[in-house]
C-alpha positions in Angstrom: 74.7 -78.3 57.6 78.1 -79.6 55.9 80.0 -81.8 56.8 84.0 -82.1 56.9 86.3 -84.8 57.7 89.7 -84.4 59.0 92.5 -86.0 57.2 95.4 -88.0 58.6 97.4 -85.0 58.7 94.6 -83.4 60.9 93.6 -80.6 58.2 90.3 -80.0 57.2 88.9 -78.4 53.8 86.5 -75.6 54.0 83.7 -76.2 51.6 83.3 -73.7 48.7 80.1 -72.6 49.6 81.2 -71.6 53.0 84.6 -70.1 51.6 82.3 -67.9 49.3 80.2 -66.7 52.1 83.1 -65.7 54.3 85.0 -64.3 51.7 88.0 -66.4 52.5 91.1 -66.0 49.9 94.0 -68.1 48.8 96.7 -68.1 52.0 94.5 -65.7 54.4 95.2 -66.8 57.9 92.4 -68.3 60.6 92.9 -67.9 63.9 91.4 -71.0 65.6 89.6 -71.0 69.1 88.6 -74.0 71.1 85.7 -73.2 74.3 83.0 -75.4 75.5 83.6 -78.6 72.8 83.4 -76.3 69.6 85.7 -74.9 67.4 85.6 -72.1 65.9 87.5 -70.1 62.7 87.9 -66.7 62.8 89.8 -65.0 59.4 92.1 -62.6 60.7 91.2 -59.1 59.0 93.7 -56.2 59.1 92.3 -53.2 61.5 92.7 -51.5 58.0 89.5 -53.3 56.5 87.3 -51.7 60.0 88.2 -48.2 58.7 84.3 -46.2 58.7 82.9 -49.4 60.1 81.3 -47.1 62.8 81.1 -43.9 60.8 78.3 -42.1 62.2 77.9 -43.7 65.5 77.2 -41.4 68.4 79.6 -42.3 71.3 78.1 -39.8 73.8 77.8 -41.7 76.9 79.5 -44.7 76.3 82.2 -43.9 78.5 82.2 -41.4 81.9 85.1 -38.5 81.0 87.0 -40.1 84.4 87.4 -43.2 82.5 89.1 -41.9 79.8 91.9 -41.2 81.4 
């Protein structure tokens, strides 16, 4: 596990391994969420990136006809 510490201007530096994982780039934007004592960073991705995430994927049944409404 790494560890970070926060600066006196509260910001944090994600370590290079990590970054490399995520994939994060130069200027990309985080959006932060706070439940239950953690924190967590999310990178915001563009619905653009999604596109034939799901290719193939049989919705049948998922949801009634009614519902669709």
């Amino acid at each position: 596990m790494t560890q970070v510490t926060i600066s006196s201007k509260f910001q944090v530096v994600i370590p290079k391994d990590i970054r490399g994982q995520a994939h994060l780039k130069k200027g990309e934007k985080l959006v932060a969420l706070f439940k239950d004592g953690v924190i967590t960073l999310i990178p915001e991705r563009p619905l653009k990136s999604l596109r034939g995430t799901f290719r193939g994927m049989n919705a049948e049944g998922v949801r009634e006809e009614r519902d669709r409404a």
